[in-house]
N, C-alpha and C positions, 0 to 999 in steps of 0.2 A: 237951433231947435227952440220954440216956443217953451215955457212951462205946462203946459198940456200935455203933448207929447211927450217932454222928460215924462210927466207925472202918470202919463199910461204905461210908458216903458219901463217904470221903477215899480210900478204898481204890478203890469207883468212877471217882471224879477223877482220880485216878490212871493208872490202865489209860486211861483217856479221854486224859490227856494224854498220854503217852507215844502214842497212837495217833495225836492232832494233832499231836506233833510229826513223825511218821513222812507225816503227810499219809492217813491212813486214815480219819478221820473228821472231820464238821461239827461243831460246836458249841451243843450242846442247852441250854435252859433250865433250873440248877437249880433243882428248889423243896424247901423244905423243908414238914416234914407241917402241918396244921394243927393251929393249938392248942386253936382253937373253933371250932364251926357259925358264929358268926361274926366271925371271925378270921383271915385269911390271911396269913402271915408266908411271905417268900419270898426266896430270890435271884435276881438274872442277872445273867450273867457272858458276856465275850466267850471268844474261842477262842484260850487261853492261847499265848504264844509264848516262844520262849529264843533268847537273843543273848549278845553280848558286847560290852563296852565297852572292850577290848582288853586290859585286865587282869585283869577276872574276868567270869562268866558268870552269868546270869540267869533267870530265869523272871519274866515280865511279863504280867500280865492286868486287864480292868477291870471291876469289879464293883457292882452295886448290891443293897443290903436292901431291905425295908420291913417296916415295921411292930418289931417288938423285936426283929428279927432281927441276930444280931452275925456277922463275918466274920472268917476269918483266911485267909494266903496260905503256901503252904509251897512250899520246896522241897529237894530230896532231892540231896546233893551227893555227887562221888563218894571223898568221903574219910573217907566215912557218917554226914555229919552231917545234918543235918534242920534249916533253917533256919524258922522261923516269924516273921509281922508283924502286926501286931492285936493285940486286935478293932478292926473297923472296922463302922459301923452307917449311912454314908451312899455316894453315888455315888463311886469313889476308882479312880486307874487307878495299880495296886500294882507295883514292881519288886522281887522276893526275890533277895538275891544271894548266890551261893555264895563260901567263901575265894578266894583267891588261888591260882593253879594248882591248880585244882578242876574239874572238869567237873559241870554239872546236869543233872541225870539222870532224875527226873523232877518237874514240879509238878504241885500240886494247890489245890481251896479247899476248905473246914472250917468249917461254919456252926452255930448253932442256934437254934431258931425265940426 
């Protein structure tokens, strides 16, 4: 998967998450495209959530590949860092954590077949 594609499909994630966390939307199955007629590389993922463990703040989601697909878990802090965790290529329930007096702002996932 090119960086274009990642960056439509995290940019999708994105808006998605931010709408789950507002409560505006369910949580759809990603998939990623195929590599071959027959070959199905893919994710799913639950319907990411943000908490706190009373000193920093999170984005927490759980995810599964298949096939050669790798995963990674972001999230977007508000003191504009971008934290990222992976790859991850099997069933894993991920928590990304922002600094310390940071608000998360929004998460997403970031795959490629």
């Amino acid at each position: 998967m090119n960086n274009r594609t990642r960056n439509r499909i995290a940019g999708g994630l994105a808006a998605f998450a931010a709408a789950t966390a507002l409560g505006l939307a369910a949580a759809p199955a990603a998939q990623a495209q195929t590599a071959s007629p027959d070959a199905l590389q893919s994710i799913n993922c639950s319907t990411g959530t943000f908490g706190s463990d009373g000193t920093q703040q999170y984005f927490n989601i759980s995810c599964s590949g298949t096939g050669t697909t790798k995963w990674w878990v972001n999230v977007s802090c508000s003191d504009g860092s971008t934290r990222t965790v992976g790859p991850y290529t099997t069933f894993l329930n991920v928590r990304v954590y922002c600094p310390p007096n940071t608000t998360a702002l929004s998460g997403w996932v970031s795959y490629t077949p």
